[in-house]
C-alpha positions as CSV (number, residue, x, y, z in Angstrom):
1,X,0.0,0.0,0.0
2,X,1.5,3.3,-1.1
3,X,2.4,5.8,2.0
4,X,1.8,8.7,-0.2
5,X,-1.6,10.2,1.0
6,X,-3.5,13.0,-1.2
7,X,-4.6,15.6,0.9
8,X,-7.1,18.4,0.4
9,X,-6.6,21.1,2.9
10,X,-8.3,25.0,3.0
11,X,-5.9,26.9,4.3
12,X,-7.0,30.5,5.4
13,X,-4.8,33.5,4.3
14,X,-5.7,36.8,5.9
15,X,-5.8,40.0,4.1
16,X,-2.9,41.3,6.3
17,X,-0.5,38.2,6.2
18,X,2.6,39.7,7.3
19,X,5.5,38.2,4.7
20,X,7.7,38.2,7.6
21,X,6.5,35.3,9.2
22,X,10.2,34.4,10.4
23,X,10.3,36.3,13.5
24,X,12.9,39.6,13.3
25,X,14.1,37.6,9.5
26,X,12.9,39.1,7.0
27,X,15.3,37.7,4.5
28,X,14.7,34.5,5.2
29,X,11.3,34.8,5.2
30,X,11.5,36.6,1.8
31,X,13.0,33.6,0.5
32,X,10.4,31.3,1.7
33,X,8.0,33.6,-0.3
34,X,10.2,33.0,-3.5
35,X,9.6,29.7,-3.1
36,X,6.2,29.6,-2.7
37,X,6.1,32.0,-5.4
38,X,8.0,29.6,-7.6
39,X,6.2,26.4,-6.9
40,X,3.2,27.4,-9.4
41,X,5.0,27.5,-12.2
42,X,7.6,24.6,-11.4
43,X,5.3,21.6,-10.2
44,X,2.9,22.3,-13.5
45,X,5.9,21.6,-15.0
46,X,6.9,18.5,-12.9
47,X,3.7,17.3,-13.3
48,X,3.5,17.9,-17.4
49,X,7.2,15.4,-17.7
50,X,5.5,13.0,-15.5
51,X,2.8,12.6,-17.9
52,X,5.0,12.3,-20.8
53,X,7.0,9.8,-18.6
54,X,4.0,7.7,-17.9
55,X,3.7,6.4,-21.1
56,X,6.9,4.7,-20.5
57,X,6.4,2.9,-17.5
58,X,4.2,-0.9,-17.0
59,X,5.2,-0.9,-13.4
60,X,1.6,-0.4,-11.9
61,X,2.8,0.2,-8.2
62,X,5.1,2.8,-9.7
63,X,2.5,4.0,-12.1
64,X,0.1,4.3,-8.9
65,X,2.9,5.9,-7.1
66,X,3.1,8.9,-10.0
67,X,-0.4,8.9,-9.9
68,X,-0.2,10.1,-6.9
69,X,2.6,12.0,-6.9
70,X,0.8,14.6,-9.6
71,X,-2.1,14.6,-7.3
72,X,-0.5,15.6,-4.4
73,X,1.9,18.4,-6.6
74,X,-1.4,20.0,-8.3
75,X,-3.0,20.4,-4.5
76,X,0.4,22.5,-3.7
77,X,0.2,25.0,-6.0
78,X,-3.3,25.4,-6.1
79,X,-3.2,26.3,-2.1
80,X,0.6,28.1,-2.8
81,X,-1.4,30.0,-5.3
82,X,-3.5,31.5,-2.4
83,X,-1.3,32.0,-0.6
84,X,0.9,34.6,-2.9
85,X,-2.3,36.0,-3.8
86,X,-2.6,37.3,0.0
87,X,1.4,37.8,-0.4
88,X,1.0,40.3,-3.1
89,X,-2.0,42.6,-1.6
90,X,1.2,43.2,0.4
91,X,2.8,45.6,-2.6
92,X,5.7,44.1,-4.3
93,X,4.6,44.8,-8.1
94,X,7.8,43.6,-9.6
95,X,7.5,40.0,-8.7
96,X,5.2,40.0,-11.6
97,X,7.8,40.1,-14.3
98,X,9.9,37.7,-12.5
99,X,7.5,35.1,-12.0
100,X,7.2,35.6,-15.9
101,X,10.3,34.8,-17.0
102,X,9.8,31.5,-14.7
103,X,6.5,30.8,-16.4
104,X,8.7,31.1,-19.9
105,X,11.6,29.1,-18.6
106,X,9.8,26.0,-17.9
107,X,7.8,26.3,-20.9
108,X,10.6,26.5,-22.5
109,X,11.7,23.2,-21.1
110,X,8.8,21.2,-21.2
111,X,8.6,22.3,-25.4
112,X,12.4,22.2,-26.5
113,X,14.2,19.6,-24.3
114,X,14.6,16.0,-24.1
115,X,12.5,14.0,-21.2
116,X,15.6,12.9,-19.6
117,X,16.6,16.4,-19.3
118,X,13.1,17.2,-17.4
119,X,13.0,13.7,-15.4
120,X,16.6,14.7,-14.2
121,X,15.1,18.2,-13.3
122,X,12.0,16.9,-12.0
123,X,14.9,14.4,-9.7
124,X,16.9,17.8,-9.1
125,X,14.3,19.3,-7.0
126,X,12.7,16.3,-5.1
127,X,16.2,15.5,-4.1
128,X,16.5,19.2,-2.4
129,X,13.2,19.0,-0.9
130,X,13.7,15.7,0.5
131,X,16.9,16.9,2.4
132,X,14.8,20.2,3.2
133,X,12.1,18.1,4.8
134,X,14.3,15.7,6.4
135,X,16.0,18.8,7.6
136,X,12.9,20.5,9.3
137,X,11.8,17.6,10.6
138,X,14.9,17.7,13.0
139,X,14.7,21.0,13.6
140,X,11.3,22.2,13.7
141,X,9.2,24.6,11.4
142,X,10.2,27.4,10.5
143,X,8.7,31.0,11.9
144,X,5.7,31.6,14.3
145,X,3.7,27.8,14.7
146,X,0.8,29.9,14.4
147,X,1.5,31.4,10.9
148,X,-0.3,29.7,8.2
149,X,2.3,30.0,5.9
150,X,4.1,27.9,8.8
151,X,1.6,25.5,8.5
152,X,1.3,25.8,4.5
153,X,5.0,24.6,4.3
154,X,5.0,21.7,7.0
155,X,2.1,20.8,5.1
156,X,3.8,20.7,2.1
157,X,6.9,19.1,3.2
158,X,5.2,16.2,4.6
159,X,3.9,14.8,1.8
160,X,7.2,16.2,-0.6
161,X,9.0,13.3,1.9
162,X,6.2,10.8,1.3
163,X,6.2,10.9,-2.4
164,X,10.3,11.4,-2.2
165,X,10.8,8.3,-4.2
166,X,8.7,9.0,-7.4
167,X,11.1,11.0,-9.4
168,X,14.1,9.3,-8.9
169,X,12.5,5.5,-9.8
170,X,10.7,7.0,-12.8
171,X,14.4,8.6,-14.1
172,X,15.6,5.6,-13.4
173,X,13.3,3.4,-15.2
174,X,13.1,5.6,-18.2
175,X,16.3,6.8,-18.8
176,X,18.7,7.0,-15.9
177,X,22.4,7.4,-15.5
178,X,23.9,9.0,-12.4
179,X,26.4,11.9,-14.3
180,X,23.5,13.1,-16.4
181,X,21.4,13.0,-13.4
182,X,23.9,14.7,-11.1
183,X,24.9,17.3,-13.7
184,X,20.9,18.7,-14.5
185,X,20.1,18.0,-11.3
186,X,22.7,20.4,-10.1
187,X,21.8,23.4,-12.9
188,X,18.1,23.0,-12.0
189,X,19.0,24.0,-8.1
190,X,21.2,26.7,-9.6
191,X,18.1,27.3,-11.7
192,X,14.8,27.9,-9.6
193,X,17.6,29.1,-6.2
194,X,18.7,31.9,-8.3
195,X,14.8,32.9,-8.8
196,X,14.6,32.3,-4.7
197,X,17.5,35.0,-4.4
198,X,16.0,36.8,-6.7
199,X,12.8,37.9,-5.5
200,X,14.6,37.8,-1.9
201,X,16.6,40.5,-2.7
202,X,13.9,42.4,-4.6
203,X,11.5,42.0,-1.6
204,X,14.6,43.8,0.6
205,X,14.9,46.4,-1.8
206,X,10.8,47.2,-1.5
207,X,10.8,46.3,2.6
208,X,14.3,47.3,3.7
209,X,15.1,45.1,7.0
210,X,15.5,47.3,10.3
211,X,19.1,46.8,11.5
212,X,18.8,43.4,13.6
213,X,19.4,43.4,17.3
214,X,22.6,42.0,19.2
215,X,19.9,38.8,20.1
216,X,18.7,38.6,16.5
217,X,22.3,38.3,15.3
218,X,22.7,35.7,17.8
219,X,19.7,33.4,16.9
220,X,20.7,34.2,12.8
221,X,24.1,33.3,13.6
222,X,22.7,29.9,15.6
223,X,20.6,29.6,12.6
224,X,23.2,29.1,10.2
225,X,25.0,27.6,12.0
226,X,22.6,24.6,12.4
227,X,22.1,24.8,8.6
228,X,25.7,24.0,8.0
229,X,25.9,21.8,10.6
230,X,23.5,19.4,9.9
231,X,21.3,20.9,6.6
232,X,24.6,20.6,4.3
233,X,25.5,17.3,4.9
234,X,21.6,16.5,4.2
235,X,22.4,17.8,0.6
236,X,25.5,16.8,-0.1
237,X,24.5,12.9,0.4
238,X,22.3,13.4,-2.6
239,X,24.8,13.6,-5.0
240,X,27.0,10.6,-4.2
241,X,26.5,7.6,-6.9
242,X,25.0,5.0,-4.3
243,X,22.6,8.1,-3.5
244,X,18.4,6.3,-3.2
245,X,15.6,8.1,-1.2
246,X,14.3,4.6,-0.8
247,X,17.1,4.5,1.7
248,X,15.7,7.3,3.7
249,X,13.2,5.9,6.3
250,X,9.4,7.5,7.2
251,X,10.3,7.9,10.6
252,X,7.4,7.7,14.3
253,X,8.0,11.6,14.4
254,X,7.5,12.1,10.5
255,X,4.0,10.4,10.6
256,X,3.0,12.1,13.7
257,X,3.0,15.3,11.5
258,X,1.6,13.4,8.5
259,X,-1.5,12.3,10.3
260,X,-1.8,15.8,11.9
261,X,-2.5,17.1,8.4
262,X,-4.2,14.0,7.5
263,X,-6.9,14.9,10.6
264,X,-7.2,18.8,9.4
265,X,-8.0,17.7,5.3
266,X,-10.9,18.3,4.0
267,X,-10.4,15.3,2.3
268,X,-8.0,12.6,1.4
269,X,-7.4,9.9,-1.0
């Protein structure tokens, strides 16, 4: 039976959600936001080479498995799409033209490049957001527990772990080959991080963050600290040849979370 649970949830995003939902952070709560604000654009996309890839595949648990996968992709954007709609009643009118250019990148890919070069993409970001999740699973959500953007990205994380082995089996089963995989998979982080630090630093120049306080240095210091210290290493393992997220176990903790959002769905499947 597949562990990969679609969920629907409703979400509520107040007129006046503050984008700094990372206490005294802005910036990394401005990157948060670029992600969220990337994630429509990029998991149409994911979900467009998986049904190209399907075709390909007789497996039916993996089949199943991608089924899924796309299901639980289209419910992220949909709610990340609320959510940067209360985002933007917040004035930052340029992140329309860069979330353009996004739109026209993966377009791009999806019309002029080979399906191994979108499978290794599509394997490029689940790989980062399996380390992410694995990540914030140890250390706890990020910004006020409160937030629902706090509660929009645990929500998503949860299931971006369940459905961690989708990408990487269906590369593997219709192309596969770890340099080509390694290589794209590299330029696509390069690829949707550099639209991350984009609209961070746009965001700054819109909201300039106050000077932070001798404690806020401190807990950002702490902060990155932590993501060297243990975040990195989450990374780095994913690019090593014997690299499988199959080897990367649902952990007591992990489902704890998963039913929580299970329990709050409207409905699941």
């Amino acid at each position: 039976m597949s562990e990969i649970t679609v969920r629907r949830m409703k979400f509520a995003f107040p007129e006046d959600t503050d984008p700094v939902f990372i206490e005294g952070d802005p910036g990394r709560s401005y990157s948060m936001l670029g992600l969220s604000l990337l994630l429509p654009y990029l998991e149409p996309y994911l979900i467009r080479t998986m049904k190209v890839a399907k075709q390909q595949i007789d497996d039916p648990e993996l089949l199943d498995d991608l089924e899924r996968f796309s299901a639980q992709e289209g419910q992220h954007y949909r709610m990340h799409i609320q959510f940067n709609k209360a985002l933007r009643r917040q004035g930052f009118p340029g992140l329309e033209r860069l979330e353009r250019e996004l739109a026209e990148d993966y377009q791009r890919f999806t019309e002029t490049r080979s399906l191994r070069f979108n499978l290794a993409y599509a394997e490029g970001f689940e790989a980062l957001t399996t380390a992410s999740a694995l990540y914030s699973f140890y250390h706890g959500p990020l910004g006020d527990p409160d937030s629902p953007a706090t509660d929009l990205f645990a929500w998503h994380m949860v299931e971006e772990f369940e459905h961690r082995t989708v990408a990487f089996d269906v590369y593997d089963r219709v192309c596969g080959g770890y340099f080509y995989r390694l290589f794209v998979g590299l330029y696509a982080q390069f690829h949707f991080l550099r639209f991350v630090r984009r609209v961070t630093r746009y965001m700054l120049e819109v909201r300039p963050a106050e000077p932070p306080t001798p404690e806020q240095k401190k807990e950002r210091r702490a902060a990155a600290w932590t993501a060297l210290r243990y975040g990195l290493p989450l990374v780095l393992r994913t690019y090593l040849p014997g690299y499988t997220p199959h080897r990367i176990e649902f952990t007591e903790e992990m489902r704890q979370i998963a039913d929580k959002y299970t329990a709050l769905a409207i409905s699941t499947s």
